[in-house]
Structures are given as C-alpha cells and as structure tokens.
TORLUM-821155 format. One line per field, with one value per atom (N, C-alpha, C): x, y, z; residue number from 1. Coordinates in nm, 4 decimals. Each point is the difference from the previous one (the first is absolute). Example, Ala and Ser with C-alpha at 12.3 -4.5 7.8 and 13.67 -1.06 7.14 Angstrom:
px = (1.3190_-0.0890_0.0900_-0.0350_0.0820_-0.0770)
py = (-0.5690_0.1190_0.1200_0.1050_0.1190_0.1090)
pz = (0.7800_0.0000_0.0000_-0.0720_0.0060_0.0730)
n = (1_1_1_2_2_2)
% end
This chain:
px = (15.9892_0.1318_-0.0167_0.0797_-0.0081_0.0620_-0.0606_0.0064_0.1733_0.0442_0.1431_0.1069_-0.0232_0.0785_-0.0497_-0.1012_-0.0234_0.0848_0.0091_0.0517_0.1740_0.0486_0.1234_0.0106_-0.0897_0.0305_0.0122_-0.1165_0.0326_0.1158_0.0235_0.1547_0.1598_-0.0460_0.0969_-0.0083_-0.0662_-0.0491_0.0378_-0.0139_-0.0168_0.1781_0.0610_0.1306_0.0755_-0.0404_0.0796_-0.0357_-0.1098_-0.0774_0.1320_-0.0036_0.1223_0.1059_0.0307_0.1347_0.0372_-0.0933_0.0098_-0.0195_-0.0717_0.0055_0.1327_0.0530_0.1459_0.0855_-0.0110_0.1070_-0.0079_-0.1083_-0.0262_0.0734_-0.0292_0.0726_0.1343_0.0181_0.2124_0.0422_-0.0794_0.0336_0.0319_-0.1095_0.0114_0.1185_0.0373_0.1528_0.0988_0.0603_0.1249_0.1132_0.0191_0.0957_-0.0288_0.1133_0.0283_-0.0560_0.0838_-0.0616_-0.1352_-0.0512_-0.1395_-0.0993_0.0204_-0.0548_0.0613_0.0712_0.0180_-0.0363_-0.0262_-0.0859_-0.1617_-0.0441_-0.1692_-0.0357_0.1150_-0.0072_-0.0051_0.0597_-0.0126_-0.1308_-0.0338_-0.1256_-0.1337_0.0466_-0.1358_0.0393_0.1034_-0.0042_-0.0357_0.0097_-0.0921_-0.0898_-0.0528_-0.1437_-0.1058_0.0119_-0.0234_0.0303_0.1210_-0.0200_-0.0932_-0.0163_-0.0698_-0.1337_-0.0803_-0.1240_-0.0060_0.1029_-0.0283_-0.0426_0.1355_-0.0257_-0.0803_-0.1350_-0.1032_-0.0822_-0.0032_-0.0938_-0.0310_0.1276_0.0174_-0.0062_0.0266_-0.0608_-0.1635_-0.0610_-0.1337_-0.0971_0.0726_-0.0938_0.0032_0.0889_0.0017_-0.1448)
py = (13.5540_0.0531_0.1283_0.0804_0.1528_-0.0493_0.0878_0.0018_0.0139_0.1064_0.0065_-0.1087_-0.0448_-0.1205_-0.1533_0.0271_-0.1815_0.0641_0.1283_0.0190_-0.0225_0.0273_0.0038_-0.1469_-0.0832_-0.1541_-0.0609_0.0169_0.0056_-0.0013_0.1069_0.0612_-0.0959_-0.0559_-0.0420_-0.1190_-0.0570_-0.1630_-0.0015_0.1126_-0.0711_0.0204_0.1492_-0.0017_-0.1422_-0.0818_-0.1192_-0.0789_-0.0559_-0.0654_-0.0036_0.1174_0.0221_-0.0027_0.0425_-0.0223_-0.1725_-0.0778_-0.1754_-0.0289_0.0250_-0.0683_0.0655_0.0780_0.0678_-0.0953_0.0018_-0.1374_-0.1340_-0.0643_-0.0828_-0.0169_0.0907_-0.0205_0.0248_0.0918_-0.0251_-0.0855_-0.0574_-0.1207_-0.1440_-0.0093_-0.1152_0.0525_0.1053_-0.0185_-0.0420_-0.0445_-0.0582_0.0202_0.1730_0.0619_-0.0184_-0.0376_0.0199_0.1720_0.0638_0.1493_0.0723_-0.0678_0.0025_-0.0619_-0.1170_-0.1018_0.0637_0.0931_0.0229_0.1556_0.0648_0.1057_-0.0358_-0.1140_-0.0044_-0.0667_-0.0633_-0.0382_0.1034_0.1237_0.0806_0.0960_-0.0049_0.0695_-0.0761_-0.1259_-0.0883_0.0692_-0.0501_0.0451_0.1598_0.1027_0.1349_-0.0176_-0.0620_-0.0343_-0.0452_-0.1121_-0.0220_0.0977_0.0635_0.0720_0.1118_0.0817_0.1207_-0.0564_-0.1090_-0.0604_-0.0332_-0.0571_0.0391_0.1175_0.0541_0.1166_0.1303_-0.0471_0.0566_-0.0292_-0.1689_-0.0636_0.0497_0.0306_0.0480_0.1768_0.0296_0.1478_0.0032_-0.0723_0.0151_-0.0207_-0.1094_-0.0833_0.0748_0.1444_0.0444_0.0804)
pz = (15.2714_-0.0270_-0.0808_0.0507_-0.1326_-0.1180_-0.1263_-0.1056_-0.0234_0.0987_-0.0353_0.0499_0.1102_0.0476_-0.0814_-0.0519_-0.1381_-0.1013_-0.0721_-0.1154_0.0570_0.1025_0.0624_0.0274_0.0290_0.0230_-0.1575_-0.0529_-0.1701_-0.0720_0.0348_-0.0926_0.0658_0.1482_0.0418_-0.0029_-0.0135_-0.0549_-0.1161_-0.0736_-0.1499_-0.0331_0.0484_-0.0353_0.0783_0.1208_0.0056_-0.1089_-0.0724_-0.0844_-0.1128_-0.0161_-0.1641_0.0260_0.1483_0.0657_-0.0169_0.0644_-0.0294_-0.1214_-0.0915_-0.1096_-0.0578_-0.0120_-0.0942_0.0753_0.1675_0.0180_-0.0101_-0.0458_-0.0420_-0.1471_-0.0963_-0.1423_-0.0041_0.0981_0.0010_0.0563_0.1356_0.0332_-0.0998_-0.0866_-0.0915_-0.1287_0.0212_-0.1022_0.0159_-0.0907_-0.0063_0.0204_0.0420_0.0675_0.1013_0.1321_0.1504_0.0543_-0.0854_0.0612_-0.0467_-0.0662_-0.0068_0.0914_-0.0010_0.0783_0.1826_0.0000_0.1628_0.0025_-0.1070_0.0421_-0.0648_-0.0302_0.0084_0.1748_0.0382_0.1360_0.0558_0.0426_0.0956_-0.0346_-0.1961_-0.0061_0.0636_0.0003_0.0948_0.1522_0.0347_0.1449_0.0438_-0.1116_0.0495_-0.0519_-0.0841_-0.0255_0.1301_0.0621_0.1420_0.1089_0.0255_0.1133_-0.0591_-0.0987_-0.0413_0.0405_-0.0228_0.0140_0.1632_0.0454_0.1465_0.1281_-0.0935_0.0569_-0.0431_-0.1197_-0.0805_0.0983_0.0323_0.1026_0.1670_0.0356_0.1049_0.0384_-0.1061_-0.0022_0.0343_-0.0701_-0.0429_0.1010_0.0865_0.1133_0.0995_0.0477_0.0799_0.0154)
n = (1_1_1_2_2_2_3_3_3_4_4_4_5_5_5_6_6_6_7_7_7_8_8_8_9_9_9_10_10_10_11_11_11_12_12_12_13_13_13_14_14_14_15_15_15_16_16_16_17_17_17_18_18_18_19_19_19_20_20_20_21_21_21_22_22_22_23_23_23_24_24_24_25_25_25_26_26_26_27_27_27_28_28_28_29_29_29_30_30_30_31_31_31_32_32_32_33_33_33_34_34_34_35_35_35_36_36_36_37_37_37_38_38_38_39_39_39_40_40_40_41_41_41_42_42_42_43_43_43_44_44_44_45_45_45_46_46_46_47_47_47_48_48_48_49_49_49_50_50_50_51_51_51_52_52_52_53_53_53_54_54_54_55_55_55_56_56_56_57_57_57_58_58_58)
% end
C-alpha cells in the first residue's frame, strides 16, 4: 500500500474511532438529546469506517 493511502486509511479509521467513542459517552447520558445525538455519532462513526474500508480496497 502507498505511504499516502495508509496515512489516509489511518486518519479515517481513527476519526471513526473518536467519532464512536464520543457516541458512546453521550449515549450513556441521562438526557434524551444527548443520548440521540451519540447515536447518530455511532452511526457516522461506522459508515466513515466503511466507507474508509471501501475506499482503500479498491
């Protein structure tokens, strides 16, 4: 793999990484509208990593 497309898989792995864990901790609050925007930060957390994944394999 080139040096520039791992640092580009890197960077896009890792921004879902922090993307899921931040929705993970608003998820577990005790506010409703917290807890429904750490849900949608999981859910772009996953597609960004998919579509990190799917960039990459081409």
């Amino acid at each position: 793999m080139l040096p520039q497309k791992r640092r580009n898989t890197n960077v896009g792995v890792g921004i879902g990484a922090l993307l899921q864990l931040a929705g993970l901790i608003l998820f577990n609050q005790t506010s409703s509208a917290a807890a429904i925007l750490g849900l949608v930060l999981i859910i772009m957390a996953h597609r960004n990593k998919s579509a990190t994944l799917a960039w990459t394999s081409t």
